[in-house]
C-alpha positions in Angstrom: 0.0 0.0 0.0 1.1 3.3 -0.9 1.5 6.4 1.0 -0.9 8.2 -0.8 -3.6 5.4 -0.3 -2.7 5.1 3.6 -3.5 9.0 4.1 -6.7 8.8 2.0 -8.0 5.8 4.2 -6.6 7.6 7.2 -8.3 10.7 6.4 -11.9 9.6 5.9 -14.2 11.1 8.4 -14.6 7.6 10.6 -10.9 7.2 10.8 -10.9 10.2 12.1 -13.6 10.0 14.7 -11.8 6.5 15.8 -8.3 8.5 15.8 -9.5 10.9 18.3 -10.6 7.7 20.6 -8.0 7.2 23.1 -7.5 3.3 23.4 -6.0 0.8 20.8 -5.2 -3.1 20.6 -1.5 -3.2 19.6 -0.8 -6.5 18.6 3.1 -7.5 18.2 5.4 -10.8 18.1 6.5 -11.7 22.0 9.9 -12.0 22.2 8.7 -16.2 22.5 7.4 -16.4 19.8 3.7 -16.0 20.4 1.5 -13.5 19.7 0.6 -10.7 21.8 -2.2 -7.8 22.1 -2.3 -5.7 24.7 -5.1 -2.3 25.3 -3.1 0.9 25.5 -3.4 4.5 25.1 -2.8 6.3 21.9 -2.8 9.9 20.3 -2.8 10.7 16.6 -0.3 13.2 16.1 -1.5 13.8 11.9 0.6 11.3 10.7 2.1 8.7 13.4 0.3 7.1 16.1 2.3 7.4 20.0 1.8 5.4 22.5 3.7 5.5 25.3 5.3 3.2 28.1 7.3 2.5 31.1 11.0 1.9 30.0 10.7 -1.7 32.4 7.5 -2.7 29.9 8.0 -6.2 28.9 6.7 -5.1 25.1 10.3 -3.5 24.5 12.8 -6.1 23.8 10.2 -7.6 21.7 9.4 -4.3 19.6 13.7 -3.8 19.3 13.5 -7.4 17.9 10.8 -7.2 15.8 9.8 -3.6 15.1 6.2 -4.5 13.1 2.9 -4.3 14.8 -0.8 -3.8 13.7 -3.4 -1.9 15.9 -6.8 -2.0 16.0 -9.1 1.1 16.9 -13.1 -0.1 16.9 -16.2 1.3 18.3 -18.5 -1.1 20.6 -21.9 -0.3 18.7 -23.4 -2.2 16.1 -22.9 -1.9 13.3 -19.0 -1.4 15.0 -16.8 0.9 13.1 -12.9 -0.7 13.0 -10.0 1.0 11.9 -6.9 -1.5 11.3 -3.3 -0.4 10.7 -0.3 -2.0 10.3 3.1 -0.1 10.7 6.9 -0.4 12.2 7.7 0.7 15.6 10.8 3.3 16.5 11.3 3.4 20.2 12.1 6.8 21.7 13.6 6.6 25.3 12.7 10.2 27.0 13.5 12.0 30.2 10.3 12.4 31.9 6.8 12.2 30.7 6.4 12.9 27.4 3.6 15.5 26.8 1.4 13.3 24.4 1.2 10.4 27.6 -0.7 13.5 29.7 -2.7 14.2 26.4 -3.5 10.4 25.5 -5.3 9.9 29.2 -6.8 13.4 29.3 -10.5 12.2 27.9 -11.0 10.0 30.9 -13.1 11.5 33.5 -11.3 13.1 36.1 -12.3 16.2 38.1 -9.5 19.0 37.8 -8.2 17.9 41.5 -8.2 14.1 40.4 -6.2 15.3 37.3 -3.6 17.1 39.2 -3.4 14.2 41.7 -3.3 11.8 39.1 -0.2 13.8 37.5 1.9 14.5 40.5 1.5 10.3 40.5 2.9 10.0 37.4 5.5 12.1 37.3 6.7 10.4 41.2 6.2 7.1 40.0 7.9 7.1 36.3 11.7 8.6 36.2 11.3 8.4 32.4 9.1 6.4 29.6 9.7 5.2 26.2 7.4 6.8 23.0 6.4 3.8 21.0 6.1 5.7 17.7 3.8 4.1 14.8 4.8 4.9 11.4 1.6 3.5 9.3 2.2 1.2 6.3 -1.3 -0.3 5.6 -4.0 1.0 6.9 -8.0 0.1 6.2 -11.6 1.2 7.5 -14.5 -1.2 7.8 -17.7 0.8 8.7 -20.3 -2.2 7.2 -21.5 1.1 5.1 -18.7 1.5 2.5 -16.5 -1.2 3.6 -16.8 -4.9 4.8 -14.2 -7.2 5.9 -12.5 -8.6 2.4 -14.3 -12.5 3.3 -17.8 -10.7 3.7 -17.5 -8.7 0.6 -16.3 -12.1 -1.0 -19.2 -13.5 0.0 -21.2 -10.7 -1.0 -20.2 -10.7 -4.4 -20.5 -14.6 -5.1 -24.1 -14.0 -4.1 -24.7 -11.2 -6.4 -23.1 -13.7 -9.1 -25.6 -16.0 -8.1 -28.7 -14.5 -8.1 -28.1 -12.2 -11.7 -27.5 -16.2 -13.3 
């Protein structure tokens, strides 16, 4: 998939409404073998996905050995609206909390003196994270409107062949 058609799919108006969510499935390779998926905050910075963790997270040797994940980003309505990406992983070790870990757990409800508590906790408890950076390289939006899954749409069209016979 090209750049071009990553940023259009990216772009449409229900990736972007599941973009502005603030929780993903990353799925990646353990460093066993096996698979992995873990739930964990994102942001959207307009053309990489950050997430961010702490520099102990068992996720990190296995991201320096294998540096491809894919993500999922879904709604829990029905019809559901489910953004997949695929994309490689660079690890950025940082110094304190970096500002897009505040903004990525800003939407959950906190009053203004849990969200100061809730900092000061953060910033005692980490000494430094590590910015899992998402660069995409395949990216596509099933909404059950315009898309289906690629088996369903299979399906979909082998029945149309059927009944115009």
């Amino acid at each position: 998939m090209d750049q071009n058609e990553i940023t259009e799919v990216l772009n449409r108006p229900y990736s972007r409404e599941l973009l502005a969510r603030d929780l993903t499935r990353l799925a990646y390779v353990a460093k066993d073998g096996t698979p992995r998926s873990v739930p964990i905050a994102f942001t959207w910075n307009g053309t990489e996905i950050v997430l961010c963790t702490s520099k102990n997270a068992p996720k990190l040797p296995a991201l320096r050995a294998n540096p491809v994940v894919a993500l999922t980003i879904d709604t829990e309505v029905h019809p559901p609206k489910i953004l997949l990406i695929r994309g490689r992983v660079e690890l950025d070790v940082v110094d304190g909390i970096p500002e897009e870990y505040l903004q990525m757990n800003g939407s959950y409800g906190m009053t203004a003196e849990q969200r100061v508590a809730w900092e000061a906790e953060v910033r005692e408890l980490y000494d430094g994270m590590v910015r899992i950076v998402v660069t995409p390289t395949w990216a596509k939006l099933i909404d059950f409107e315009t898309t289906l899954p690629s088996a369903v749409e299979e399906l979909a069209q082998r029945r149309a062949a059927r009944q115009s016979a």
